[in-house]
FIMIKOL-894428 format. One line per field, with one value per residue (C-alpha): x, y, z. Coordinates in steps of 0.02 Angstrom, whole numbers, padded with zeros to 5 digits. Each point is the difference from the previous one (the first is absolute). Layout:
<nodes>
east: X;...;
north: Y;...;
up: Z;...;
</nodes>
This chain:
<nodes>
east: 00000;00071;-00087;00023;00108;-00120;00048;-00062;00126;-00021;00112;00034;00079;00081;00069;00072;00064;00071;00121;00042;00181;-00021;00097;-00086;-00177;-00010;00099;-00150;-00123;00057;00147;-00083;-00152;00023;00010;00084;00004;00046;-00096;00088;-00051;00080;-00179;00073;-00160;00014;-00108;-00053;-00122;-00116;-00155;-00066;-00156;-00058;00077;00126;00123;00095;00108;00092;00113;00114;00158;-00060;-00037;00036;00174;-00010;-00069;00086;-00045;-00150;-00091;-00009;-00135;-00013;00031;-00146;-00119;00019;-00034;-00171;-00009;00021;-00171;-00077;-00018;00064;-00076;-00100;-00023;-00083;-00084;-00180;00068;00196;00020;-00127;00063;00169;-00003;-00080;00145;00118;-00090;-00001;00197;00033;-00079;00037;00192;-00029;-00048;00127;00121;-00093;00023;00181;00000;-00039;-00036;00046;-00158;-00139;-00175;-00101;00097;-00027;-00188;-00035;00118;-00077;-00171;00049;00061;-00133;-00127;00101;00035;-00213;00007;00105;-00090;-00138;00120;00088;-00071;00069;00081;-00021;00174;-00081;-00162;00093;00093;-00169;-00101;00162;00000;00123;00071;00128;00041;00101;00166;00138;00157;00158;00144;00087;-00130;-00174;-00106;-00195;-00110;-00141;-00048;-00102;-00105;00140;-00114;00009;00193;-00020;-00105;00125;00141;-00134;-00030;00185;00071;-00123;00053;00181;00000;-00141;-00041;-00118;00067;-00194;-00069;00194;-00031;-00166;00112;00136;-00114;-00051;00182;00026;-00130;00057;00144;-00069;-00106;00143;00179;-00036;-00138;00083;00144;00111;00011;00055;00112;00056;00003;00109;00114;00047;00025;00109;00086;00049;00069;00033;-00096;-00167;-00067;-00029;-00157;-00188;-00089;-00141;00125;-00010;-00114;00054;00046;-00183;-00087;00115;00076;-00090;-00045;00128;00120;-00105;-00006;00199;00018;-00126;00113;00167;-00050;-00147;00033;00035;00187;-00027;-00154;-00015;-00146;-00034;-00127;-00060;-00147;-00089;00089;00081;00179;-00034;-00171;00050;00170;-00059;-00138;00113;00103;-00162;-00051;00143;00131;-00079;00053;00145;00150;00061;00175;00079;-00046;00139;00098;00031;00166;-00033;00072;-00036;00153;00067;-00070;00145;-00109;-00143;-00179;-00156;-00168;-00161;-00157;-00131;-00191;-00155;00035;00087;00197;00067;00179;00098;00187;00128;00144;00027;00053;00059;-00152;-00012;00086;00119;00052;-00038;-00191;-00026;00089;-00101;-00171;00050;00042;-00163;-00085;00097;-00022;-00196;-00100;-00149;-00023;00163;00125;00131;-00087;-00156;00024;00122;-00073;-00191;-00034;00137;00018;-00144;00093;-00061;-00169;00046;00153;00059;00162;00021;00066;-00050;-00057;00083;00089;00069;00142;00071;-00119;-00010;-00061;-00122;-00068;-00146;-00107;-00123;00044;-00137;-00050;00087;00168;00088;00062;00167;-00018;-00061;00154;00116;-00079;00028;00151;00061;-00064;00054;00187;-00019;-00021;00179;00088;-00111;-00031;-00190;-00051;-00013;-00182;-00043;00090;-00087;-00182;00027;00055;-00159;-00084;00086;-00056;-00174;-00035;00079;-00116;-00162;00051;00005;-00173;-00093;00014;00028;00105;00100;-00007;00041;00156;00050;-00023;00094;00143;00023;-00087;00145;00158;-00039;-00031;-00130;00118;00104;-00167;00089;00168;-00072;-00090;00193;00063;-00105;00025;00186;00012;00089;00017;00162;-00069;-00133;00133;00110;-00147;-00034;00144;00020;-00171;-00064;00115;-00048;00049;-00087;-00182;-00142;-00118;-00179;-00108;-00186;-00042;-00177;-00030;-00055;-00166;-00008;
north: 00000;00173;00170;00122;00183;00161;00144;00164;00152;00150;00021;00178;-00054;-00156;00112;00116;-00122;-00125;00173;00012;-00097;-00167;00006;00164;-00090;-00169;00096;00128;-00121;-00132;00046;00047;-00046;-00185;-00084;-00177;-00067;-00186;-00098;-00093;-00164;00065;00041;00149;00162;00116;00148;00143;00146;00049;00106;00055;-00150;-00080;-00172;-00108;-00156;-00120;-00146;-00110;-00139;-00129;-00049;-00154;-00081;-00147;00029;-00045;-00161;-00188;-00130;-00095;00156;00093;00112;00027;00207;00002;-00118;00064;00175;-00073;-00077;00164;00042;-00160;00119;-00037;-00098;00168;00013;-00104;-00106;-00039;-00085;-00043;-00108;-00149;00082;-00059;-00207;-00019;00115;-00116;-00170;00110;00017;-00156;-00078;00122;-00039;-00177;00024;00098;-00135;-00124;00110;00023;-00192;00049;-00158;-00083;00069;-00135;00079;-00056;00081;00148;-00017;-00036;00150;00130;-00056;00009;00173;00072;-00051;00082;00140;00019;-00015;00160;00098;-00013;00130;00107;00186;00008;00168;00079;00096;00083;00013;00125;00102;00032;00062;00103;00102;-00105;00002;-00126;-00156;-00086;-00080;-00088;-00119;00035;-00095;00125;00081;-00030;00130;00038;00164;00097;00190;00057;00168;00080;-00026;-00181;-00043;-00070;-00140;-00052;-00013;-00123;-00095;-00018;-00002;-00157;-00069;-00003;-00088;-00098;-00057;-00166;-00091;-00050;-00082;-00064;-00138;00078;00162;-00117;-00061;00176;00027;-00150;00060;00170;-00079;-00078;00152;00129;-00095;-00173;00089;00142;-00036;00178;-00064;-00160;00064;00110;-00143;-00080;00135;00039;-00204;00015;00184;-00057;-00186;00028;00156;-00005;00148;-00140;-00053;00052;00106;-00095;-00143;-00181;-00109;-00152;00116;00090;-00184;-00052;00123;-00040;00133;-00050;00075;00153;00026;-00035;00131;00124;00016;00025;00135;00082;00097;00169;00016;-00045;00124;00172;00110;00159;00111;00150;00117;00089;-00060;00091;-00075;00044;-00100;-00125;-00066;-00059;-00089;-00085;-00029;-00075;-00099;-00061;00013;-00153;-00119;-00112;00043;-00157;-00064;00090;-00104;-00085;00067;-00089;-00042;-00074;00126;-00017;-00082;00100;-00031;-00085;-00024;00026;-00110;-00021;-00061;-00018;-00025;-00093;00077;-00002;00207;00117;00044;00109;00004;00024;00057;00043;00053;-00016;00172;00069;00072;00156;00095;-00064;00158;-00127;-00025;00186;-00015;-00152;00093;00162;-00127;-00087;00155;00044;-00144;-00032;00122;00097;00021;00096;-00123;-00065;-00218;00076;00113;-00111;-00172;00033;00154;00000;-00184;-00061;-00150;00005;00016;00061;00011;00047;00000;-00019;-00069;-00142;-00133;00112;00130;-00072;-00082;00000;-00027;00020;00131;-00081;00023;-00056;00018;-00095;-00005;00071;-00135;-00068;00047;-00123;-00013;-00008;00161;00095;-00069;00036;00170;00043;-00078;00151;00116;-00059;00013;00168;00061;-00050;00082;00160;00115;00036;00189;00145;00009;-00193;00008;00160;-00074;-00149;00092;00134;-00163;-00075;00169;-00001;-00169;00058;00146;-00115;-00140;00141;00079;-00144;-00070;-00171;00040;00078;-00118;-00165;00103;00053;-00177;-00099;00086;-00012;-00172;-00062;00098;00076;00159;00109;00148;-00123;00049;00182;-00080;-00103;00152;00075;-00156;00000;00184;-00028;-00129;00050;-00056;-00066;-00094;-00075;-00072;-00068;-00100;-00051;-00073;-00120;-00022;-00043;-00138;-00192;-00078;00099;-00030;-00095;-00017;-00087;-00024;-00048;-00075;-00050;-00192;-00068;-00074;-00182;
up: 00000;-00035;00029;-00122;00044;-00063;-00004;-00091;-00038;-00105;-00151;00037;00209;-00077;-00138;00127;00114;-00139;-00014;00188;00018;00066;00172;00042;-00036;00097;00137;00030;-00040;00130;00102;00167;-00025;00012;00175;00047;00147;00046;00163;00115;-00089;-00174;-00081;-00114;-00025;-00119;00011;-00099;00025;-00149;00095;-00170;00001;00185;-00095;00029;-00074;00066;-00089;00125;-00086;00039;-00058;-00055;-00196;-00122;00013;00197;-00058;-00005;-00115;00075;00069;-00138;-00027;00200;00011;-00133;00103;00166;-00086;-00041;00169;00069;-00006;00053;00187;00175;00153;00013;-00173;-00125;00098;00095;00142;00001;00152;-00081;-00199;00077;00024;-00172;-00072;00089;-00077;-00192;00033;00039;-00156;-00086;00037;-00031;-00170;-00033;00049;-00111;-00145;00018;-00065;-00174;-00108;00177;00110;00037;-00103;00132;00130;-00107;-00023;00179;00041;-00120;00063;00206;-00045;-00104;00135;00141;-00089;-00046;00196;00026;-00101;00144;00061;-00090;-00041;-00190;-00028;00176;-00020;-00164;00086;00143;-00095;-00131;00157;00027;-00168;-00026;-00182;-00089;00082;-00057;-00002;-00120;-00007;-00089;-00026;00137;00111;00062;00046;00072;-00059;00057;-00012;00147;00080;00105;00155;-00037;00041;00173;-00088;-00119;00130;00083;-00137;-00084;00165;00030;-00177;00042;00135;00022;-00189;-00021;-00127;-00036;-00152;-00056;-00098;-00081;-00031;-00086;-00112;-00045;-00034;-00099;-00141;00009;-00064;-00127;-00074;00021;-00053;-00090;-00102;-00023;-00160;00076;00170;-00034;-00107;00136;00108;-00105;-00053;00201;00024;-00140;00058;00150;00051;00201;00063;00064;-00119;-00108;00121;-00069;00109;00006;00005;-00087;-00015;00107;00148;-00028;00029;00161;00107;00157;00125;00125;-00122;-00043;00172;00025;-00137;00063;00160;-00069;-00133;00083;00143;00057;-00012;-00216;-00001;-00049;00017;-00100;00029;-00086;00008;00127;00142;00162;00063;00164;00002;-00114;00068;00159;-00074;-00107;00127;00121;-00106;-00129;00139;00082;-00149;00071;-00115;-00077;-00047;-00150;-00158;-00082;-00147;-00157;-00034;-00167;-00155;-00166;-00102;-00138;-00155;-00104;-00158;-00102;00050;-00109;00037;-00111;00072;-00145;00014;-00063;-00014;-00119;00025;00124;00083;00171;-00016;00156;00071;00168;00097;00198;00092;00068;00054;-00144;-00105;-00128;00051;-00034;-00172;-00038;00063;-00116;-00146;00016;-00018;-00142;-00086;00039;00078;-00122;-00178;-00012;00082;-00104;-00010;-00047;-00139;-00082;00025;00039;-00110;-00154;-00017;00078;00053;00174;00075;00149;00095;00187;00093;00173;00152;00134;00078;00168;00097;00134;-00105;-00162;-00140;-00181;-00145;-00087;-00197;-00035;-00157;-00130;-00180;-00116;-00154;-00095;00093;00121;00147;-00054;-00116;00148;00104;-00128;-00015;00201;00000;-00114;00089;00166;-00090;-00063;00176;00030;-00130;-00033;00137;00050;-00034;00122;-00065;00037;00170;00057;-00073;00102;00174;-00020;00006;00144;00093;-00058;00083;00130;00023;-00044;00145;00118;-00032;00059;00190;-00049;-00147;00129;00122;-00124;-00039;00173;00041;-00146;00038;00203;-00011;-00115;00010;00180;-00044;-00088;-00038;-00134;-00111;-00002;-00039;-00135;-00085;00006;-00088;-00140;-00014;00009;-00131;-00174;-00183;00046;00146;-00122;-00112;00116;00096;-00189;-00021;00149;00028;-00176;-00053;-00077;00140;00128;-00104;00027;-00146;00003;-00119;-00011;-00188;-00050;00031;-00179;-00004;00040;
</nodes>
């Protein structure tokens, strides 16, 4: 689930503003005005004052994703996202004491089965029949219950607006936009969801999961391309995990290792919280601090040791479909704050973004040998990643014309220096997204967030604006040169599957 940013700006202020130097406009727009402060159980707040509407958001996140994941449990940060609003003991439910014993019976089956399953071609069918069958009925049992939705319910009474929440391959994070009067009920009821979270309806939720699955990857010919293109891209590092995570792990992980997972990733010491709005520091700190103070800090999640290899050649993968042709290609890349992640960012832009950038006019408009065509970078932040192409050819052109013809253009950038024009086009771009995520709260706040939540502090976003600003032609070519090489790329390709 994502919610979407909005945010509505004149032309004549963002005119003005776009002409304001950079440093002198993020540091009067946030310098000052934003307000950290760190409880005793590591739970990092962010805070910002915006009085102009009696509103509010707040974003809180953890540092938590697919790349946290291990083969097996796959899949889990994206799960216990959806199990997040499944409610408390308080929550969610009619009557949780005698809710609690048939929760315990679901669990248990519901752990058997997934054992059984685990034996593949090996696992007894009646075992599975009888299973599926003891589960169902105990699960029809629950129901009895549960209140469906209750956490949605609340926050509608509220005026709330936006709930929501989403998984990433680096960060999870929770949503909601709220009257300003109403901010002593969300620190009750995300205070309550950190630390007491009901794990209810797992099995019945995995399910869910499972089809989602289904509808949204092995339906979809780009994302299992995608899919295929990371597993291919990367051989050791766990950026190569799907979100939504594979199959096999989907069907078994058991909640004993949800819940295992759930308590090494999702406490207060890996959580920020941003909030921004309507809100008073000196009322709203020490109701953060009643009510999210009281979450037991938990031990500092591990780090992962495992780096990618270098990439020592060239790797190819084609994915055959029942869909027309489209292609992946990559180069793997340093993260930020690499000087070369804001030469690959300003490249990207050069190369792909609007009717005027360099991939478009040549190969979309002039040539028409592309439909459409995009450059960027992924699956992460956290850690290195790569700078991804990826395009569709237009009929009757190949996927090996359209290769060729990005190949050339990814080696021209290496021997014949960008323009002052392209360079400035790109960075007036860089600032007006800068000045659109700041006029909404929860643009603002997702930003603010992103950046403490995963390199430990917000005011890198100022730093990073300076990067991209800083970045020359020369800088351009010489990230070219080492990053765009045969040996570094990773090419997939999705051909149509001829009719049987």
């Amino acid at each position: 689930m994502k919610q979407k940013q909005r945010s509505i700006l004149t032309v004549f202020i963002l005119t003005v503003l776009l002409l304001a130097p950079a440093g002198f406009l993020a540091a009067q727009s946030l310098e000052g005005k934003v307000k950290v402060k760190r409880l005793e159980n590591g739970l990092t707040v962010i805070l910002i004052e915006r009085h102009g509407a009696p509103v509010f958001s707040t974003l809180y996140g953890f540092k938590v994703g697919s790349v946290d994941e291990v083969p097996g449990i796959t899949g889990t940060a994206h799960l216990f996202e959806h199990m997040a609003f499944k409610g408390t003991p308080k929550i969610g439910t009619k009557d949780f004491e005698n809710e609690r014993p048939v929760m315990d019976e679901v669990n248990r089956v519901g752990r058997e089965l997934s054992l059984e399953l685990v034996k593949r071609d090996q696992a007894d069918p009646e075992i599975l029949k009888k299973l599926r069958e003891e589960l169902a009925a105990l699960e029809k049992r629950q129901m009895e219950f549960i209140v469906k939705d209750e956490i949605d319910q609340i926050y509608n009474n509220a005026g709330g607006t936006g709930l929501n929440a989403s998984t990433g391959t680096d960060q999870t994070q929770y949503m909601i936009s709220l009257p300003s009067n109403r901010l002593e009920l969300f620190c009750l009821i995300e205070s309550e969801r950190i630390k007491n979270a009901v794990l209810r309806e797992f099995y019945t939720e995995r399910s869910v999961i499972q089809e989602e699955r289904k509808q949204t990857t092995e339906a979809v010919p780009m994302r299992l391309l995608y899919e295929m293109f990371m597993g291919t891209a990367f051989l050791a590092h766990p950026y190569k995990n799907p979100v939504v995570g594979w199959a096999s792990d989907i069907n078994s992980v058991t909640l004993e290792e949800a819940a295992a997972f759930k308590k090494k990733y999702y406490t207060p010491n890996n959580c920020v919280l941003a909030i921004v709005g309507d809100v008073w520091p000196e009322k709203a700190f020490p109701l953060i601090e009643r009510y999210f103070g009281a979450i037991p800090r938990g031990d500092d999640p591990p780090a992962l040791r495992t780096v990618e290899p270098k990439q020592l050649g060239e790797r190819r993968v084609v994915l055959e479909f029942a869909a027309e042709p489209m292609m992946v290609m990559g180069f793997h890349k340093p993260t930020f704050p690499s000087k070369d992640d804001a030469a690959a960012m300003i490249a990207a832009n050069i190369l792909s973004l609007g009717r005027t950038s360099r991939l478009y006019k040549d190969l979309v408009r002039d040539k028409q040998i592309a439909a459409s065509i995009n450059v960027g970078s992924g699956p992460g932040l956290r850690y290195d990643n790569l700078v991804t192409v990826t395009a569709v050819p237009r009929y009757p052109h190949t996927n090996e014309e359209l290769g060729k013809a990005v190949w050339e253009h990814l080696e021209k950038l290496k021997t014949e220096p960008v323009t002052g024009q392209e360079l400035q086009k790109v960075k007036n771009n860089i600032e007006a997204n800068y000045i659109r995520g700041m006029a909404s709260n929860m643009g603002l706040a997702f930003t603010l967030l992103r950046y403490q939540l995963l390199f430990g502090d917000w005011h890198l976003y100022l730093k990073a604006k300076d990067a991209y600003n800083a970045v020359t032609a020369d800088d351009i070519m010489q990230f070219a040169k080492k990053t765009f090489t045969i040996e570094n790329r990773t090419v997939a390709y999705l051909v149509k599957k001829a009719a049987q």
